[in-house]
Backbone as CSV, one residue per row, in Angstrom:
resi,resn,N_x,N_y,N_z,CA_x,CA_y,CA_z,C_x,C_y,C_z
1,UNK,-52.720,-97.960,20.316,-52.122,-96.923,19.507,-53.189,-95.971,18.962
2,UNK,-54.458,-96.566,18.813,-55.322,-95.702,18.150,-55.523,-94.557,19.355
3,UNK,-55.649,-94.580,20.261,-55.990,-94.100,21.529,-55.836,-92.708,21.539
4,UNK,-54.195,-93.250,21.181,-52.672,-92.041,21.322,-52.716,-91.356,20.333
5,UNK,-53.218,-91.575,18.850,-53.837,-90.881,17.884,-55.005,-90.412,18.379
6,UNK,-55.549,-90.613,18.435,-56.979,-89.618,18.825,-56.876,-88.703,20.112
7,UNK,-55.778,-88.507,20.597,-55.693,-87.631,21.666,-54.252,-87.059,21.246
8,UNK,-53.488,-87.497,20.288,-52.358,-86.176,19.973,-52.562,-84.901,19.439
9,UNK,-53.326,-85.147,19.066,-54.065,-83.005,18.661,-53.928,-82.352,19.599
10,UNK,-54.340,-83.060,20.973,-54.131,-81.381,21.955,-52.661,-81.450,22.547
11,UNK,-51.491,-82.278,21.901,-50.279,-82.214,22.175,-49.861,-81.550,21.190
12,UNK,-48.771,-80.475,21.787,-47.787,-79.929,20.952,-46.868,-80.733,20.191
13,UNK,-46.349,-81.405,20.683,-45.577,-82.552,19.595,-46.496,-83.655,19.370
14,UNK,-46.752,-84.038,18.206,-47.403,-84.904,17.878,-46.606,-86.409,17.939
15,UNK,-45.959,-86.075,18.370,-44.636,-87.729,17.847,-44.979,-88.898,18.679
16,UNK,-45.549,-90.000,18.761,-45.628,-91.142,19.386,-44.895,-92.110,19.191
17,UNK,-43.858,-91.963,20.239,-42.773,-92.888,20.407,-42.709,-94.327,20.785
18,UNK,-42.253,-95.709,19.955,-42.766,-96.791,20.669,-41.132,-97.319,20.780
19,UNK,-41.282,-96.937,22.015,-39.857,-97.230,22.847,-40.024,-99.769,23.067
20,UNK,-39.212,-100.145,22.214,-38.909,-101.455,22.107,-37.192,-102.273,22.091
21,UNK,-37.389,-103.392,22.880,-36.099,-103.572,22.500,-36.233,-104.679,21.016
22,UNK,-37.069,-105.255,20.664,-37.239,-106.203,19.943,-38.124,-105.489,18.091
23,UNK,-37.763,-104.467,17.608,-38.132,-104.036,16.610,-38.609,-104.922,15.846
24,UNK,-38.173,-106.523,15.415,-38.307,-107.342,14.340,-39.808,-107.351,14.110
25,UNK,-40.223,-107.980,15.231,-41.975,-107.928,15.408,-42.627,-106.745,14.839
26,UNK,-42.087,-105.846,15.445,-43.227,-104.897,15.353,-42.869,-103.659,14.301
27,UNK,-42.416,-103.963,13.460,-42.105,-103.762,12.109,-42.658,-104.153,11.860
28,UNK,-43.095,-105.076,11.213,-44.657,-105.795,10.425,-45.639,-105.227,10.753
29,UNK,-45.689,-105.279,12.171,-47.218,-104.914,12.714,-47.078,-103.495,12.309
30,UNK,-46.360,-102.670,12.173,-47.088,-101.401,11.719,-47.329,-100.971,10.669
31,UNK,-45.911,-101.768,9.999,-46.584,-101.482,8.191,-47.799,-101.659,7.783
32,UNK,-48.062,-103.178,8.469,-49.586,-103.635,8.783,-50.746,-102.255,9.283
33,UNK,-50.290,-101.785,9.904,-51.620,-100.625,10.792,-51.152,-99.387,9.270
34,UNK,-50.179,-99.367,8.448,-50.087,-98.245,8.033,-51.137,-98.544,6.696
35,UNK,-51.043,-99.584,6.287,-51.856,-100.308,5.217,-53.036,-100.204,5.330
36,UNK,-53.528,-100.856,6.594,-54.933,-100.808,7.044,-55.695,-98.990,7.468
37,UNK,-54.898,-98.618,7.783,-55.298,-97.252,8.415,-54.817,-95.989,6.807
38,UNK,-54.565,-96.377,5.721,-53.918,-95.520,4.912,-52.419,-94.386,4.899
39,UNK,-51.829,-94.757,6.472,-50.703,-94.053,6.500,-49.460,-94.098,5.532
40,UNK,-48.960,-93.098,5.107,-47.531,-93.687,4.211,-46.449,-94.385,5.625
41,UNK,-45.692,-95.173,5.086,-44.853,-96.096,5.890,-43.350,-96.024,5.161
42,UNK,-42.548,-95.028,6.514,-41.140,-94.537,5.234,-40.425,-95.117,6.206
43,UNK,-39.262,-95.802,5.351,-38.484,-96.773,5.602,-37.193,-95.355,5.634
44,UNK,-36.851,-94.855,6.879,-36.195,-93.565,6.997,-34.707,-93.656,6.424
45,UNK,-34.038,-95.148,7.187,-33.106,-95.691,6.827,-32.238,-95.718,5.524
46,UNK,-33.447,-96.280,4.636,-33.336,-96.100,3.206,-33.590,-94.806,2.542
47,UNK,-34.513,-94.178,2.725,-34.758,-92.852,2.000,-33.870,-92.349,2.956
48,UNK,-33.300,-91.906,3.547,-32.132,-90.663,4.073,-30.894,-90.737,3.319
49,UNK,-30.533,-92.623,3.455,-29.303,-92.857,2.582,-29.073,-92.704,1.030
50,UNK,-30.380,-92.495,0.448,-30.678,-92.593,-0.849,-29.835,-91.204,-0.870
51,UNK,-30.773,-90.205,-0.007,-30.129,-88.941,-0.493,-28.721,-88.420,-0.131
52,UNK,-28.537,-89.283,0.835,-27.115,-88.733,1.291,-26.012,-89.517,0.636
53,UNK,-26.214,-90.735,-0.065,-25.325,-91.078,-0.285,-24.142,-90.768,-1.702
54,UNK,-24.739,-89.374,-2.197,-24.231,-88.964,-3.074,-22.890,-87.482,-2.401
55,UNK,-22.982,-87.515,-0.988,-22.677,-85.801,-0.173,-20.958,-87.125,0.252
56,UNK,-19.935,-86.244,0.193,-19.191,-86.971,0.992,-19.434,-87.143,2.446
57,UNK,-19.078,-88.250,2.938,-19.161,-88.527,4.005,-19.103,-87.347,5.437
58,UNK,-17.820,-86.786,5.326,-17.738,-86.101,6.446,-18.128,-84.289,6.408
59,UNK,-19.275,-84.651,5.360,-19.988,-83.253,4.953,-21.149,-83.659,5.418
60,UNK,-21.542,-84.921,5.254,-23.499,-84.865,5.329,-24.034,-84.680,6.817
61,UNK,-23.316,-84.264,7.880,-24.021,-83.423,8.662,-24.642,-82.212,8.534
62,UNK,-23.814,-81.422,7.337,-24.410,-79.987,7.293,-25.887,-80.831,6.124
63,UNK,-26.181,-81.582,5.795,-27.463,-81.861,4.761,-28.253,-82.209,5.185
64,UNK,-27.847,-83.472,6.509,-29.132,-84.141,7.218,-30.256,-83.929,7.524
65,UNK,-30.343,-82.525,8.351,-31.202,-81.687,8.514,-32.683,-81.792,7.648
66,UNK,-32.017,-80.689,6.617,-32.886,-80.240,5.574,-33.262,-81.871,4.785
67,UNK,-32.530,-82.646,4.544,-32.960,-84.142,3.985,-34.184,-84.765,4.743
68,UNK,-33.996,-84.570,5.612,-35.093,-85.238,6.811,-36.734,-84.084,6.886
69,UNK,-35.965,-83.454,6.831,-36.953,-82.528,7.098,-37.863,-82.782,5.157
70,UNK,-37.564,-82.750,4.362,-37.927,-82.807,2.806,-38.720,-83.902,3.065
71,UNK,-37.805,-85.207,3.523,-38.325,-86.750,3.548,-39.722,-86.218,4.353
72,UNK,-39.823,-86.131,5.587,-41.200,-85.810,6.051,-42.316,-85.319,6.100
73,UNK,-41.985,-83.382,6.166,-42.317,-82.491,5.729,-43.249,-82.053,4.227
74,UNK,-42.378,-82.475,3.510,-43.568,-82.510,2.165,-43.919,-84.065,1.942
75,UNK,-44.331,-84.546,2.901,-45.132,-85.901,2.355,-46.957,-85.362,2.818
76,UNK,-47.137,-85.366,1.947,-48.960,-84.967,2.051,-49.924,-85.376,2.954
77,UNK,-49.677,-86.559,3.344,-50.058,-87.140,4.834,-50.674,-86.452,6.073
78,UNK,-51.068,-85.945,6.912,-50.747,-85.491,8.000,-50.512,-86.694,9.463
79,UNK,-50.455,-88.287,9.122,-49.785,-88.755,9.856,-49.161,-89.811,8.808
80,UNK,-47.607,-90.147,9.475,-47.041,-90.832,8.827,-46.243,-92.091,10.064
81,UNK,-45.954,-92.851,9.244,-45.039,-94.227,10.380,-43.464,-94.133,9.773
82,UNK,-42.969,-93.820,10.659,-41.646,-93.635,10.478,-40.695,-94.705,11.038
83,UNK,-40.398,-95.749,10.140,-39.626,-96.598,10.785,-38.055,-97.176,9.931
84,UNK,-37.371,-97.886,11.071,-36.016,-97.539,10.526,-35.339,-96.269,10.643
85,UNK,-35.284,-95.831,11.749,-34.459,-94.247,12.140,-33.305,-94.699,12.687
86,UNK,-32.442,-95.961,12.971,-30.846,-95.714,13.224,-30.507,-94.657,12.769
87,UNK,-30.316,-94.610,11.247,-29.382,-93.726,10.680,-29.356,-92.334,11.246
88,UNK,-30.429,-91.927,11.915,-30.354,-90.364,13.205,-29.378,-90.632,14.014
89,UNK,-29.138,-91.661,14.454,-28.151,-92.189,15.732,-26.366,-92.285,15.230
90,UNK,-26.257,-91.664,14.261,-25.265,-92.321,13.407,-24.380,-90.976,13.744
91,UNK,-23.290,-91.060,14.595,-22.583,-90.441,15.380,-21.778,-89.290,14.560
92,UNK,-21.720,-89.268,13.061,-21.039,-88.640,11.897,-22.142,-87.708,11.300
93,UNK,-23.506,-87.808,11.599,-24.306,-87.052,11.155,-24.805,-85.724,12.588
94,UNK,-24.178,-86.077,13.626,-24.256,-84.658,14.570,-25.441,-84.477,15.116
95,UNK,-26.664,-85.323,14.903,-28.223,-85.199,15.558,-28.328,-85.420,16.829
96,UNK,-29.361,-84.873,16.840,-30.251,-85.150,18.336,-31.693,-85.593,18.125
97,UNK,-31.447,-87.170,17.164,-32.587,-87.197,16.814,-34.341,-87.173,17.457
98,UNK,-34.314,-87.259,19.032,-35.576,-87.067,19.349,-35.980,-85.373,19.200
99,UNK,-34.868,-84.673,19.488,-35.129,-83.246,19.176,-35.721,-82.754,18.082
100,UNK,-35.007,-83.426,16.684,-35.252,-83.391,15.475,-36.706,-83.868,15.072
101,UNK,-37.072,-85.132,15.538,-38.416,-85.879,15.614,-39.457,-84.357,15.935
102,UNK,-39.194,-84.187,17.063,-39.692,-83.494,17.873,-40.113,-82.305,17.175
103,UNK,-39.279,-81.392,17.042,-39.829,-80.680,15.916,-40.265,-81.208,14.808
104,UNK,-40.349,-81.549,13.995,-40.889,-82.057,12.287,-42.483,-82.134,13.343
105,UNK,-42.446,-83.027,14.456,-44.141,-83.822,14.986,-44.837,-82.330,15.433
106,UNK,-43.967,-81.258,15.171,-45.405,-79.906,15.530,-45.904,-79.796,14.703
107,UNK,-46.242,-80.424,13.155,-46.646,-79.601,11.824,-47.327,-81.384,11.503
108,UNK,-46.838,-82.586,11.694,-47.172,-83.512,11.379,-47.870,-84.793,12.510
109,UNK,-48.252,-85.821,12.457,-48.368,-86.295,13.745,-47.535,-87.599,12.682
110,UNK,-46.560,-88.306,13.692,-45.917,-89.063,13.318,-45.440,-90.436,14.769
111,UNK,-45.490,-91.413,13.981,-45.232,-92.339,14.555,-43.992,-92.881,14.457
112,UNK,-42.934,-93.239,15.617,-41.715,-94.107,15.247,-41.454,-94.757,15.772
113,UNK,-41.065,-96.668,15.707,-40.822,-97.093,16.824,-39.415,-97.037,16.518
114,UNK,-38.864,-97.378,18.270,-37.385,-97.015,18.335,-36.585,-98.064,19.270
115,UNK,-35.647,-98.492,18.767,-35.113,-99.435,19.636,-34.230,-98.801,20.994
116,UNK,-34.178,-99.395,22.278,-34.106,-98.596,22.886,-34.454,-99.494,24.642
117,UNK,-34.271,-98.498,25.859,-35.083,-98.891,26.861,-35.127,-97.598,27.177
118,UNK,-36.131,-97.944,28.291,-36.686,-96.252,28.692,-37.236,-96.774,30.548
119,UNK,-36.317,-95.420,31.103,-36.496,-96.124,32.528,-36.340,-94.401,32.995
120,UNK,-36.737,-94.251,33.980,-37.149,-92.829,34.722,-37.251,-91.925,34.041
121,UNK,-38.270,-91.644,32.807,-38.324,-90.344,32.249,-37.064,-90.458,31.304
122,UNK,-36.514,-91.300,30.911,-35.325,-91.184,29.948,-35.114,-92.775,28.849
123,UNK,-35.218,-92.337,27.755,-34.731,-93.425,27.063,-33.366,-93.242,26.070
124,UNK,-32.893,-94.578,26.560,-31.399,-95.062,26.067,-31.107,-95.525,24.864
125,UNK,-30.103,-95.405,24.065,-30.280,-95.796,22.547,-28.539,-96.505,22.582
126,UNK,-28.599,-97.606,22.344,-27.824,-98.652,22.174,-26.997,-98.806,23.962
127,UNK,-26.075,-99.718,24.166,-25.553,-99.764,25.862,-24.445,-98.575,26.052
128,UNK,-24.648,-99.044,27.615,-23.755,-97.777,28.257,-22.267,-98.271,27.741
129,UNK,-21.438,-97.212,27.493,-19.868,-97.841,26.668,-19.769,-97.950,25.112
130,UNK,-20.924,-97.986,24.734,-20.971,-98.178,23.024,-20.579,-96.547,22.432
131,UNK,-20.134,-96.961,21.490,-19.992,-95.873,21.092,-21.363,-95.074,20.628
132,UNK,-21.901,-95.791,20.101,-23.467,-95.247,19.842,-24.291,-94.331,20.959
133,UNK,-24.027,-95.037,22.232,-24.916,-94.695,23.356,-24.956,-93.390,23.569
134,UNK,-26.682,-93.316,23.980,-27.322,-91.676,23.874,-28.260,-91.868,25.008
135,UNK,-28.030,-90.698,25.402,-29.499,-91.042,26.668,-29.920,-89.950,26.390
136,UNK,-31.744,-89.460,26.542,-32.753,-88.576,26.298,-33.689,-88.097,26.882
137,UNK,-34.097,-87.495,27.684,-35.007,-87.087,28.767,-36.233,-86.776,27.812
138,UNK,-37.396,-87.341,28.241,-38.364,-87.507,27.792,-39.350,-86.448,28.217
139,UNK,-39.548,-86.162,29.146,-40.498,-85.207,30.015,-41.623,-84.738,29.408
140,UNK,-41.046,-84.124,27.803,-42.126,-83.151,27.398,-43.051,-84.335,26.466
141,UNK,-42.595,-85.401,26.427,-43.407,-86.999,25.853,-44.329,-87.537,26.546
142,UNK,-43.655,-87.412,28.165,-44.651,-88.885,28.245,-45.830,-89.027,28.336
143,UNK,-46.938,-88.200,27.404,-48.031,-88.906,27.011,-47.965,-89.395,25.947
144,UNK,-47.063,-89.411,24.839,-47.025,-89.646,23.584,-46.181,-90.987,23.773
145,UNK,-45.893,-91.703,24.725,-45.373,-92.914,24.285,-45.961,-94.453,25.004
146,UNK,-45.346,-95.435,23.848,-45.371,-96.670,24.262,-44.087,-97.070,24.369
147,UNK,-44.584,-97.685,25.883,-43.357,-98.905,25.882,-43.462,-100.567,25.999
148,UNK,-42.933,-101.487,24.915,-43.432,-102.731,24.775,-41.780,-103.431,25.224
């Protein structure tokens, strides 16, 4: 990972994606690298819901946006670990969250791991038939990612 940090500067998106199906693990391990390395470590999940959970429900698409963008954006950092991003995937909030990632990572360099598989240039976010399920063409990434 350090690697992929020291060579995201000459990428336009800074975002290093760690495409996993098994998050439990490696949740620790990065809070761990965020500790050791001084990164802030935002639990997205929780801080998004904090703020949204005051918007009625079938409004907080028009807020998400700008919420996410606040949560990231003014954190003083210039790299941060972003973990716990379901709530992007959350079919009532209208995202495209690698898009969204994607932009915020031109101004920041940011890390997220993401549950997921990733097979020809595309990664999948929950199974085919779910209601959740999203598929994402990667192209303009794949130097910015891991897959474990």
């Amino acid at each position: 990972m350090l690697q992929k940090l020291n060579n995201i500067n000459q990428s336009y998106y800074k975002l290093i994606l760690i495409i996993t199906q098994d998050l439990q693990n490696l949740n620790s391990l990065l809070f761990n690298f965020a500790e050791k390395n001084d990164f802030p470590y935002i639990n997205l999940n929780l801080e998004l819901s904090k703020r949204l959970v005051y918007i009625p429900f079938n409004e907080r698409w028009i807020y998400v946006d700008k919420e996410l963008k606040n949560i990231l954006l003014k954190n003083e950092h210039d790299t941060i670990i972003v973990d716990n991003t379901e709530i992007l995937f959350e079919e009532h909030l209208k995202l495209n969250p690698i898009e969204e990632l994607k932009n915020i990572s031109k101004y920041k360099t940011i890390i997220v791991p993401i549950r997921g598989k990733y097979n020809d240039n595309a990664f999948t976010f929950a199974k085919t038939g779910e209601k959740e399920f999203k598929k994402y063409i990667l192209d303009d990434l794949l130097n910015n990612l891991i897959i474990i």
